[in-house]
N, C-alpha and C positions, 0 to 999 in steps of 0.2 A: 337347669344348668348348675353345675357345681363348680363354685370359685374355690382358687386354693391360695393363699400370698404369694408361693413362691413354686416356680418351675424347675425341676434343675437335671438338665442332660450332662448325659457321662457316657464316656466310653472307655478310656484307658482305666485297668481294672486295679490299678493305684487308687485312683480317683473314690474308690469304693468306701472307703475309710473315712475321705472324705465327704464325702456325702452324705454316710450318716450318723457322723457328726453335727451337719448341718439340721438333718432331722431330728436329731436328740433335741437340741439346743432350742431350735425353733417351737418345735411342740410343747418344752418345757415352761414356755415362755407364751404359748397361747397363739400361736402363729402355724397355720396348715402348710405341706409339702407335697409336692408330688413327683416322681420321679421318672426318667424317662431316658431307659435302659435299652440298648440294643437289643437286648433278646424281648420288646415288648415295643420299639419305634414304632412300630405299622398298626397297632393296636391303637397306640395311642396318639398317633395322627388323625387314623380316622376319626377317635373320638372327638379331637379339638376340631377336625373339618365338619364334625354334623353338630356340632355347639353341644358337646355333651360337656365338655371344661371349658373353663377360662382360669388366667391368671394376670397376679397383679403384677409381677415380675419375672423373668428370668434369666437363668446362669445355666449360660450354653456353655459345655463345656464336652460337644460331641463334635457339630458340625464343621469347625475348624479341618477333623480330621477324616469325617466319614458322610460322604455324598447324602446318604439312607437319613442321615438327622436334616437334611435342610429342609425337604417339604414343611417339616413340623416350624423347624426354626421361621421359617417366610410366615406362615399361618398365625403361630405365636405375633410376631413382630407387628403383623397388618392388623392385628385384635385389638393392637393399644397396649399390649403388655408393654414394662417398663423392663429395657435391655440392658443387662450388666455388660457396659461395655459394650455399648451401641457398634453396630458391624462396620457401619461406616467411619468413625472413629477409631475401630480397630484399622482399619487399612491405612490411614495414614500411619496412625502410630507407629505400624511394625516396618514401616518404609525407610529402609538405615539409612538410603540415602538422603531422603528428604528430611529425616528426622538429624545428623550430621549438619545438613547446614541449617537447620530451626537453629540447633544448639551452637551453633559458633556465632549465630546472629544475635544471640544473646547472651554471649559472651558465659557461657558452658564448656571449658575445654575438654577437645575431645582429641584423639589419639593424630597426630601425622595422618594423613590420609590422599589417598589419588582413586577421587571419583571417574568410573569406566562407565560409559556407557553399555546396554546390551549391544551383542552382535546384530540383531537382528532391527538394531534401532537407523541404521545407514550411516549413522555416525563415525569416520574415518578417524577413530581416536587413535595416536600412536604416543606410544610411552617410550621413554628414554630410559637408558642405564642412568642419566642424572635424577631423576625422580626418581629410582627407586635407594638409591646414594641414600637422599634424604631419608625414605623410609628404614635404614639400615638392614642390613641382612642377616639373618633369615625377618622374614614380614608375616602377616597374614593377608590371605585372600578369602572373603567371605561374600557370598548372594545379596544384595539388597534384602529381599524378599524368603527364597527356598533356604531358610536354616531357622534353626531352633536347637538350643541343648546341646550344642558344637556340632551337630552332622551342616554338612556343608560347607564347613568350615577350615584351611587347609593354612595351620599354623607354623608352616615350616617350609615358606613359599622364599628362593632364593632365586628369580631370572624370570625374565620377561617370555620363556616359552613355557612357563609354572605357570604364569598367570594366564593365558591364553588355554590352557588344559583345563583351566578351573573354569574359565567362561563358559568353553565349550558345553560345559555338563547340563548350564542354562541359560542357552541362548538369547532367551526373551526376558533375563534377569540382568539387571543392573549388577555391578560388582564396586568392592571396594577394597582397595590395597592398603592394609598400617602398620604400622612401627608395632613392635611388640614395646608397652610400656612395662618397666620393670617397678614393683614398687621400690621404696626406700627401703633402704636394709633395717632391720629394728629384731631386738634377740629374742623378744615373749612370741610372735605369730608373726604370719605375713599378711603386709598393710593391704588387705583386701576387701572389702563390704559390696554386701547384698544388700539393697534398702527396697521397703514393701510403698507401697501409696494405697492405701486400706482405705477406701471412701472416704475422703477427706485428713486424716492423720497419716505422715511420715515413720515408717518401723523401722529404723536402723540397724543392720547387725554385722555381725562378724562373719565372712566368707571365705574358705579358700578355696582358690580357683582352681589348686591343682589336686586338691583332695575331695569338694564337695561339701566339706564338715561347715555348720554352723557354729556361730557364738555368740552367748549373749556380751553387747557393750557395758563395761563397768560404768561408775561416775569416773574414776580416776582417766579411764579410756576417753571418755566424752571431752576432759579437757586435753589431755595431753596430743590428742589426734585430732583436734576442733571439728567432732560431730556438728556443731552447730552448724558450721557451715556447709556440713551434707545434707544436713536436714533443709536450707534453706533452698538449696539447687535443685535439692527433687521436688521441692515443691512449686518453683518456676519450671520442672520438667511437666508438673502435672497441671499447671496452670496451662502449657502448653499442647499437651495429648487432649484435657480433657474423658480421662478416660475415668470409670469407678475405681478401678484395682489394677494395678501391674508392677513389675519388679525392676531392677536396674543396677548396673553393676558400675562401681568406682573405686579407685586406688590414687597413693599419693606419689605420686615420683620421684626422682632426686633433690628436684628443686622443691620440694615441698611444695607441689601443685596438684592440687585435686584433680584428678581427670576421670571421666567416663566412657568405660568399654563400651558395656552392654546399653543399648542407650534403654529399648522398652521394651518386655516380654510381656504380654498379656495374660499368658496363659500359666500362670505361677505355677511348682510345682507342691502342692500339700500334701505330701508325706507326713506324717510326724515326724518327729525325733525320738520319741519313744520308745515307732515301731520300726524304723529305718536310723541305720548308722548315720548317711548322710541328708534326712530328713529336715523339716522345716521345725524349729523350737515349738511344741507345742502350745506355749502361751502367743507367740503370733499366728498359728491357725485358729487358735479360739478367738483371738481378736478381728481376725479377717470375719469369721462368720457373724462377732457378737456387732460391729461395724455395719458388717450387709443386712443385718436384720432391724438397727435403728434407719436405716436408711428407708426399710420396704413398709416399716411402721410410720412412716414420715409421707408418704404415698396416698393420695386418695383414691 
């Protein structure tokens, strides 16, 4: 049998980049890869089902989206391999709704909000024009569950037969109705951040939500916009997921209140910025990978 340290499925052909990256870096450093590519799944399921590999770890980053990676993923899991972002951990996490009241329970503010039950749940929820008052108009209407990267997403929802249109698309999904938070007005950028949870360490940066552009935080930034206390939040968010690695979105409001949109994205996206406009800063994709490799060195 041939052990490798690290597993790593891919399928979106972004991902490409990153991956071998991952394999540069890992090899440089004395640490085996193996990878495990759609055009090569079935090759290499049968291999791990007749114990021709093993691994000490892996970073699934197929099965999420493509049926063909899970035999591998289940085999992998049942081996003992160590799960970037254990599956079952993932489900909670990405659950907005369950994840919404984690964070208001400990005292995390998070947008206005009118939790809907699915249709298909029997639950006789009716919504009033007074609840949506509160959320002011236009709102969003977003899936519990079916969204990622804005699809599913319906940021320009004004009336209670908007929000019923949106249910409909998925019946057996929970939904949730919010306030569009504006940030503070401020003349250098718009008060927006992306922050990383990279195995253990907080990555704070500079996001805009309507452009995609990263940046990096100054010191001068770090006081004047009290980072500190973003950094302290996401790290009671990850104390709470429990997850290796995920991303999350927050801005300051009028009142100079921290709030969180995005609550957790698992499935970060590693572009560079190098070789993508609206890319991830190159120095925090090296840190995500240099992070996951002290982590799988830390492994017995």
């Amino acid at each position: 049998m041939q052990k490798f340290d690290l597993a790593i499925a891919y399928k979106w052909v972004y991902d490409k980049e990153f991956t071998e990256s991952i394999e540069e870096m890992f090899q440089q450093n004395g640490l085996t890869t193996y990878v495990i590519h759609k055009k090569h799944v079935k090759t290499a399921t049968d291999s791990v089902r007749n114990g021709e590999f093993s691994f000490k770890a892996f970073l699934d980053r197929g099965s999420d989206e493509d049926s063909e990676y899970e035999e591998i993923a289940n085999l992998i899991a049942k081996s003992g391999a160590y799960i970037i972002n254990p599956y079952y951990k993932v489900e909670t996490a990405v659950n907005k709704t369950l994840m919404h009241k984690r964070l208001e329970e400990n005292q995390i503010n998070v947008p206005e909000t009118i939790l809907l039950p699915s249709l298909l749940s029997g639950n006789n929820f009716q919504i009033q024009q007074s609840d949506l008052n509160k959320l002011g108009i236009p709102f969003v209407v977003k899936p519990s569950f079916y969204s990622g990267g804005g699809e599913g997403v319906n940021v320009n929802c004004k009336s209670i037969n908007q929000i019923q249109i949106e249910r409909n698309k998925n019946p057996d999904d929970d939904y949730l109705a919010q306030e569009i938070v504006i940030p503070k007005p401020n003349k250098q950028r718009r008060i927006w951040f992306r922050c990383f949870w990279l195995f253990g360490e907080v990555v704070p940066s500079w996001w805009n939500d309507k452009t995609h552009i990263y940046g990096n935080i100054s010191p001068i930034d770090f006081e004047k916009h009290n980072i500190g206390e973003l950094i302290e939040r996401v790290k009671r968010i990850a104390e709470l997921v429990k997850l290796d690695y995920f991303s999350t979105e927050a801005t300051i409001n009028k009142n100079d209140e921290l709030v969180f949109i995005d609550y957790v994205n698992d499935q970060c996206d590693m572009r560079r910025q190098s070789s993508h406009k609206d890319g991830v800063p190159d120095w925090i994709v090296d840190k995500f990978i240099m992070n996951m490799m002290e982590l799988i060195k830390r492994l017995h």
